[in-house]
C-alpha positions, 0 to 999 in steps of 0.5 A, a space after each residue: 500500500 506504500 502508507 502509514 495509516 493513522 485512524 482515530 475517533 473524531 471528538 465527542 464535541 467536534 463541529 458538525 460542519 466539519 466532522 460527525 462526533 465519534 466517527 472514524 478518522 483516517 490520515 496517511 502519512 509516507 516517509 520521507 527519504 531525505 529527513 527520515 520522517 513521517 510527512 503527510 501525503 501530497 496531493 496534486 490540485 489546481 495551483 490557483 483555485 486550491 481545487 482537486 478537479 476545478 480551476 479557477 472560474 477565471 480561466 476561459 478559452 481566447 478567441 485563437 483556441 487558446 486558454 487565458 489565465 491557465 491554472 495548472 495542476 500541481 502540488 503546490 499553490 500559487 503561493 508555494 503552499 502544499 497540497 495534503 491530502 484533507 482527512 478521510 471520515 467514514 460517517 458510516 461508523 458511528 457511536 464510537 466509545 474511548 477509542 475502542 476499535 481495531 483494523 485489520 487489511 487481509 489479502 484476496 486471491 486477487 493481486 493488489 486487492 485488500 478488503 478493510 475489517 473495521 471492529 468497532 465498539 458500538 456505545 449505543 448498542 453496547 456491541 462489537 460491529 465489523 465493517 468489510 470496505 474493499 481498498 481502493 486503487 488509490 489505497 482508501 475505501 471503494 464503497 460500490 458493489 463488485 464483482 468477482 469469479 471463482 470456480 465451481 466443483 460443478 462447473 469444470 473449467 469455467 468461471 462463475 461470476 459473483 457480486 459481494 457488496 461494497 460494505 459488509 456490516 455484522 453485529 457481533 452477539 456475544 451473549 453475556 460478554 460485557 466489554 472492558 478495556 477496548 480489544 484487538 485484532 490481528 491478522 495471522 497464517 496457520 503454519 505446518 512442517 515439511 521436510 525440506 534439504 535443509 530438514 524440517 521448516 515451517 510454511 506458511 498456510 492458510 490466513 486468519 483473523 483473531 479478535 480478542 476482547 477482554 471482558 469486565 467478568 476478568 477473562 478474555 474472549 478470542 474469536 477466530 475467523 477464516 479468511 475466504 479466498 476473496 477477503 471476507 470473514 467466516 460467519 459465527 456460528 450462532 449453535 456451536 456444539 462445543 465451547 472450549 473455554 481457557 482458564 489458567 488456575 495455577 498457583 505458585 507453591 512453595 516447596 522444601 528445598 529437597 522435595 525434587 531430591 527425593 523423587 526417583 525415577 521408577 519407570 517410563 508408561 511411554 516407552 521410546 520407539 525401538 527395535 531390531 535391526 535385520 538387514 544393513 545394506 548400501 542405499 541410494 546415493 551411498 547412503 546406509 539403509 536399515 531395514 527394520 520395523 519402522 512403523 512408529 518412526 517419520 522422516 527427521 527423526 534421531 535414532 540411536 544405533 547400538 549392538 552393530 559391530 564389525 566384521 573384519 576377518 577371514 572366513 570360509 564362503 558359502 556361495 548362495 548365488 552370484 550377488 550374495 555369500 555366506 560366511 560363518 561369523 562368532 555372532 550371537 542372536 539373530 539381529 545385526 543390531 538395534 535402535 533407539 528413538 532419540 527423544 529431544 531433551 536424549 595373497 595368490 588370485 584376489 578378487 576385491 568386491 564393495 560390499 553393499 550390504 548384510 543381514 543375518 539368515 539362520 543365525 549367519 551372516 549374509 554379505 552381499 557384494 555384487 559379482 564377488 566372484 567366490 565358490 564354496 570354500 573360497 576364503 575371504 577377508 571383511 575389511 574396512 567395515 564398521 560399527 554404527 552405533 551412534 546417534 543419527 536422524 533418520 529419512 523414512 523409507 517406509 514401515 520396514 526401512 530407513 535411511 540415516 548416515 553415508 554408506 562406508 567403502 566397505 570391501 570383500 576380498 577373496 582368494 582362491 
């Protein structure tokens, strides 16, 4: 909009030839560049007659066409004088009480278009009062009808033309809310998480509007209203089946300095997410892929990796086919590991091969190495692998696997 608007309440006492009492006022004001203060806006007039769309009277047409005694356009009079721009009243909102308003511009889905939300407490009605006006080009109040076009789940692909009016004016009835102390509104937007490459972030989502009213039974009253596609608010509902109400009841206690000393921890009712781990295995882009049951897990959460250890050595290969190999391994159980949700607060013919993945089968350990060119009884060495036990924040694959971490140079190396 590119101003700084000042609404105030006309005096209770104002001269009816010049404002109506109790009735909003508006001024803008801009900043100016070189002084780094706030000047009221300028106003281009007629230099002469002080008039925004007439000359001067004296200012007639010669008999060669041209115009004699020209008055000109400017933002200055004849004298050098500014032009501001005169002080809009919106007579249309009336009875104000001790400066108890509150105005609030919302965006639409059309570009440069902004509707007001005037609440305005009534003291002739004792009652809150909104106001919608549609902005005008000029950044103001346009008070005509328009007309807007949206789309229709039953009419694909066309346009449904739409009039809202030019001012939109709702009684708030809040029974048995007695107003104190004026109130506030504010505009906000609804934030929800995704996952992006620079992890979890908040975007923005839908707008709302929340009023808030204190009340002289001590408590305040939060109204909040959805904001449709073309500016307007939500309606109250005049039934609500559920009424919530926020009350904070605390009270400051004084302890013994001991008393936290004395608790023991005896156990957690909620326990962490945790489970086994069955295959370890290189996936995409190098990364270690756990297959596990991660039903309980999402996407940036930390797990913690324990019990995994290395495999360094030589053993007796046991073909299974051209990609896998079966080694006899001092392993005990029949999980390659385990993990933990990490809550916040918590020499002859050698055939070299990279490992991309294990997992225990019949309590042995399968290694699968892509082409590794074994036969039964072939020895092999496990070199360059290692444990995983450590803290890591996890990619969800889906309820049986997860990403975390970068896959390590792993490598099988066997002789004939």
């Amino acid at each position: 909009m590119g101003h700084i608007y000042i609404f105030r309440q006309s005096k209770a006492d104002a001269d009816t030839t010049k404002a109506t009492p109790n009735t909003l006022l508006v001024d803008r004001f801009v900043l100016d560049g070189m002084t780094n203060k706030l000047v009221p806006k300028l106003e281009v007039r007629f230099k002469r007659s002080r008039k925004k769309y007439e000359p001067i009277e004296s200012m007639k047409k010669k008999a060669d066409g041209g115009l004699a005694n020209i008055d000109s356009l400017d933002f200055r009079d004849a004298v050098g004088e500014e032009f501001h721009e005169p002080t809009t009243e919106l007579s249309l909102i009336t009875n104000l009480h001790e400066g108890w308003f509150s105005i609030v511009l919302v965006p639409t889905d059309e570009h440069d278009k902004f509707p007001w939300h005037i609440f305005a407490y009534n003291s002739a009605t004792q009652k809150v009062e909104l106001t919608t006006i549609r902005a005008s080009d000029e950044g103001l109040f346009d008070i005509k009808d328009y007309t807007i076009l949206e789309s229709k789940p039953e009419a694909k692909n066309a346009l449904i033309p739409r009039s809202i009016p030019g001012i939109i004016q709702r009684t708030l009835d809040m029974s048995g809310v007695q107003v104190a102390n004026g109130f506030s509104a504010t505009k906000y937007n609804l934030q929800r998480e995704q996952q992006t490459k620079d992890g979890m972030q908040f975007l923005k989502g839908a707008t709302r509007v929340m009023l808030a009213v204190p009340t002289k039974q001590g408590n305040v009253a939060a109204l909040s209203f959805a904001v449709a596609k073309d500016g307007t608010l939500a309606m109250i509902d005049e039934d609500p089946n559920e009424t919530k109400v926020l009350r904070s009841n605390s009270r400051d206690v004084l302890l013994p300095l001991n008393t936290l000393d004395e608790i023991k921890a005896v156990g957690d009712s909620t326990p962490t997410p945790q489970g086994n781990i069955s295959e370890v295995k290189r996936g995409e882009e190098d990364r270690v892929q756990i297959t596990t049951d991660a039903s309980n897990l999402k996407t940036g959460d930390m797990v913690k990796i324990s019990k995994t250890k290395s495999y360094d050595g030589h053993y007796v290969a046991q073909k299974i086919d051209k990609d896998t190999i079966e080694i006899t391994a001092s392993y005990v159980g029949s999980d390659i590991g385990s993990w933990e949700k990490v809550e916040e607060e918590e020499t002859g013919l050698i055939f070299d091969g990279a490992i991309t993945g294990f997992k225990v089968a019949d309590k042995k350990l399968q290694v699968t190495a892509f082409n590794h060119g074994l036969d039964d009884g072939d020895e092999v060495q496990i070199v360059e692998t290692r444990d995983y036990n450590d803290k890591f924040g996890i990619e969800k694959i889906d309820d049986n696997n997860f990403f975390f971490g970068q896959w390590s140079s792993l490598a099988v190396r066997g002789s004939s």
